[in-house]
Wavefront OBJ file of the C-alpha trace (Angstrom):
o trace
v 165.893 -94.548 215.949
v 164.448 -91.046 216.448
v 166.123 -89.800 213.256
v 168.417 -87.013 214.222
v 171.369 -89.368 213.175
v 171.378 -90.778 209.552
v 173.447 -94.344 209.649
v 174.995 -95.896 206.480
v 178.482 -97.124 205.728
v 179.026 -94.418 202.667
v 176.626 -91.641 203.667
v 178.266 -88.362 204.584
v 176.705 -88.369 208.023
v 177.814 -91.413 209.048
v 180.109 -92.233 211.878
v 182.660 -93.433 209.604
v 183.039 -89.944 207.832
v 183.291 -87.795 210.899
v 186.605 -86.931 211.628
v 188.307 -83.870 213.301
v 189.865 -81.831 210.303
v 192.570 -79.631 212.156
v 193.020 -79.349 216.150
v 194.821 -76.115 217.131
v 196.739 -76.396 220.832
v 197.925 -72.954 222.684
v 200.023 -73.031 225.359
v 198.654 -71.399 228.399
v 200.903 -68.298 229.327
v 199.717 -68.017 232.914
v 202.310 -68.047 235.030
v 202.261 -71.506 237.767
v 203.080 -70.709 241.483
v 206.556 -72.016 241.257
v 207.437 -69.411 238.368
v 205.619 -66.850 240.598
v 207.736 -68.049 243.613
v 211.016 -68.205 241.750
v 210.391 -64.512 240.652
v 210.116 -63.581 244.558
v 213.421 -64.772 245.288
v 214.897 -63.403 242.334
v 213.590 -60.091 243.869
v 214.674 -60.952 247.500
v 217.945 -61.300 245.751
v 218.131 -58.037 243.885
v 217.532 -56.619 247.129
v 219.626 -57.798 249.269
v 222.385 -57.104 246.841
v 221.145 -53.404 246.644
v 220.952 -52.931 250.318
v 224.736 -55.143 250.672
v 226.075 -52.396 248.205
v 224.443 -49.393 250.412
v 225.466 -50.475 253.519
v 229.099 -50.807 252.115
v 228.734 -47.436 250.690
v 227.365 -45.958 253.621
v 229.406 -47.124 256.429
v 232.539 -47.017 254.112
v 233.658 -50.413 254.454
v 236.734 -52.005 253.075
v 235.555 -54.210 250.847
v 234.066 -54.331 247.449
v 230.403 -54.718 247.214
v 230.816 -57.087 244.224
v 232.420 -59.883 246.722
v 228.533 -59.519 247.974
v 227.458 -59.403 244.562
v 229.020 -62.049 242.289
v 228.772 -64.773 244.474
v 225.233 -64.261 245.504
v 224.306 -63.821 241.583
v 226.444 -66.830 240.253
v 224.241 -69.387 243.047
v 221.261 -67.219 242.068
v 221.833 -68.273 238.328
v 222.590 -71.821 238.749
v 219.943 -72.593 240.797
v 217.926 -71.045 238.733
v 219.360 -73.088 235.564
v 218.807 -76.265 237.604
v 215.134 -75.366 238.792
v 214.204 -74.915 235.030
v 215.632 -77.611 233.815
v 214.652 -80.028 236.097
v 210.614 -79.389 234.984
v 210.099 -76.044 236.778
v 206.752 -75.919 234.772
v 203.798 -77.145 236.543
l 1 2 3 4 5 6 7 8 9 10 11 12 13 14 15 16 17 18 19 20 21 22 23 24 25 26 27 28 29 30 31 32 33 34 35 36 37 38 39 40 41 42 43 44 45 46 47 48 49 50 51 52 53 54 55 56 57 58 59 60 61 62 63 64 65 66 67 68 69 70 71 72 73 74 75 76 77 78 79 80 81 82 83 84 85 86 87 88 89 90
C-alpha cells in the first residue's frame, strides 16, 4: 500500500465508517422545450382571441366575441390539463 488510505475494521478511516451524512437534491427550475413550446401556443392562443375580438369589433359583426373566446379557452385548458398530467416534464 502507498499509505494514503489507513485500513482496519474499527479505525475511523476505514471503509466501513465512511458514509454520506446528509444528501441535499434541488429540483432544476429550467424550463424543458415542451414547457417552452406549450407557452408558445398558449400565446398563439391569446392572440388569436385578441385579434377574433378586434376583428368583431371592427367590422361590427353580429356576434359575440366570447363564442370565439370560450370555446377556444375551454380546449386550450383541457389540453393543457391533459399535457401536464400525462408527464409534460421532460
Amino acid at each position: 500500500m502507498d499509505g494514503s488510505r489507513v485500513e482496519g475494521r474499527g479505525d475511523k478511516n476505514s471503509d466501513e465508517m465512511r458514509f454520506v451524512k446528509s444528501v441535499r437534491v434541488g429540483r432544476e427550475t429550467r424550463v424543458g422545450w415542451k414547457q417552452a413550446v406549450l407557452g408558445v401556443f398558449w400565446f398563439l392562443i391569446l392572440l388569436k382571441c385578441f385579434l377574433a375580438h378586434w376583428a368583431v369589433s371592427y367590422w361590427e359583426m353580429p356576434i359575440e366575441s366570447i363564442w370565439v373566446w370560450a370555446p377556444t379557452l375551454f380546449a386550450a385548458v383541457v389540453c393543457t390539463i391533459v399535457f401536464l398530467a400525462g408527464g409534460g416534464e421532460e
